[in-house]
N, C-alpha and C positions, 0 to 999 in steps of 0.2 A: 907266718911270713906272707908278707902282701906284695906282689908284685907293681909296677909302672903300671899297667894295665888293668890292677884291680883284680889282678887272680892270686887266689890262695893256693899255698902248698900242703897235700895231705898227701901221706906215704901208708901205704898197702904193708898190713900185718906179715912175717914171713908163714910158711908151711913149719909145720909144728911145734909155734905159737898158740898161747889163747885167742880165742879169735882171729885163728886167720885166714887171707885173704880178707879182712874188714879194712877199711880206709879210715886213718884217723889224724889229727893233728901232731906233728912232729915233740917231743917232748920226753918225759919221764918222770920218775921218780925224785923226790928231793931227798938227800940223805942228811942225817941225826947235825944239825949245828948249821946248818943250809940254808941260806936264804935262796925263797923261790926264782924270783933273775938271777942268780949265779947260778942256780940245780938249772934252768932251763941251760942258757948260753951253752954251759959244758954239756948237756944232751945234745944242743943242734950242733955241735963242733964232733962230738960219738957220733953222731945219726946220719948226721948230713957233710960234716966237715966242713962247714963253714964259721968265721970267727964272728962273733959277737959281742958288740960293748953293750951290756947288761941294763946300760941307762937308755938304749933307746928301746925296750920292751916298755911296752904302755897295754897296762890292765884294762880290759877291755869286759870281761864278765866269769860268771863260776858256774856250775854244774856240780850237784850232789846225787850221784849214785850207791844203792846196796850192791855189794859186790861179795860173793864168797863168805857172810859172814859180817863183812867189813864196812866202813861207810869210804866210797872215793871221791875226793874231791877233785875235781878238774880245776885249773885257773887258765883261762884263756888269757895272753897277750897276747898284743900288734906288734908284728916288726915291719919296718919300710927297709931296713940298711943292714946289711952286711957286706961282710968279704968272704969272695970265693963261689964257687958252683954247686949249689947242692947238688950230690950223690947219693944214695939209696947204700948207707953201711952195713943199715941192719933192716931193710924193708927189703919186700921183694920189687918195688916200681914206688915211681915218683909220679905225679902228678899237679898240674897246675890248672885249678878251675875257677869260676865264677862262684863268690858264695849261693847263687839260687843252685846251680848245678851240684852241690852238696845233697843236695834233696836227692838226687838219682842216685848217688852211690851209697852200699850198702859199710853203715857205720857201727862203729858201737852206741850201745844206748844213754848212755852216759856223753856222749858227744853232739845227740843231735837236738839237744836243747840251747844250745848253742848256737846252732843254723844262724836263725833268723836273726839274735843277734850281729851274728857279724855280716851276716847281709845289709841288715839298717845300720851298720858304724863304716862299713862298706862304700855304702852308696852316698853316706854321705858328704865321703872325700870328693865324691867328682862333682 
């Protein structure tokens, strides 16, 4: 989620979560029959509560981490538009930053190869 200003939203792990207290990009899992913009939309509507038309996520980049065993795929999209106020459902705090300011907070590893992309797709809106 991108805000008017060019800041992104990342929401803080809850306490006993994997990794928490980590700041990561709002999202989740896709389930069995799932296309990935509808698994998102219905995350950020569980997560955050806010609604989302599916067609304005624009793929933006991936990330492949080992995890547990497992291979994770991350899919980043852009959102500019929704409805409603994100709130913290299932994080412990919300957050709106500058993608360099990403660099400061402590992420998962799987997330921070990501950074600099959305820094340069970022920067290049203004």
């Amino acid at each position: 989620m991108v805000d008017g200003e060019g800041r992104v939203l990342v929401q803080q792990r809850p306490p006993g979560k994997p990794m928490a207290g980590l700041w990561e990009f709002p999202g989740g899992k896709v389930e069995h029959d799932e296309l990935p913009e509808a698994a998102l939309a219905r995350e950020l509507e569980e997560e955050l509560g806010v609604r989302v038309d599916a067609a304005a996520l624009v793929p933006a980049a991936f990330a492949s981490e080992p995890l547990g065993g497992r291979q994770l795929l991350l899919l980043l999209y852009t959102l500019r538009s929704w409805q409603g106020t994100p709130e913290p459902h299932h994080a412990s705090a919300l957050r709106w930053v500058r993608p360099a300011e990403l660099r400061e907070l402590a992420m998962p590893p799987a997330d921070e190869p990501l950074i600099p992309l959305l820094e340069a797709l970022v920067s290049s809106w203004a």
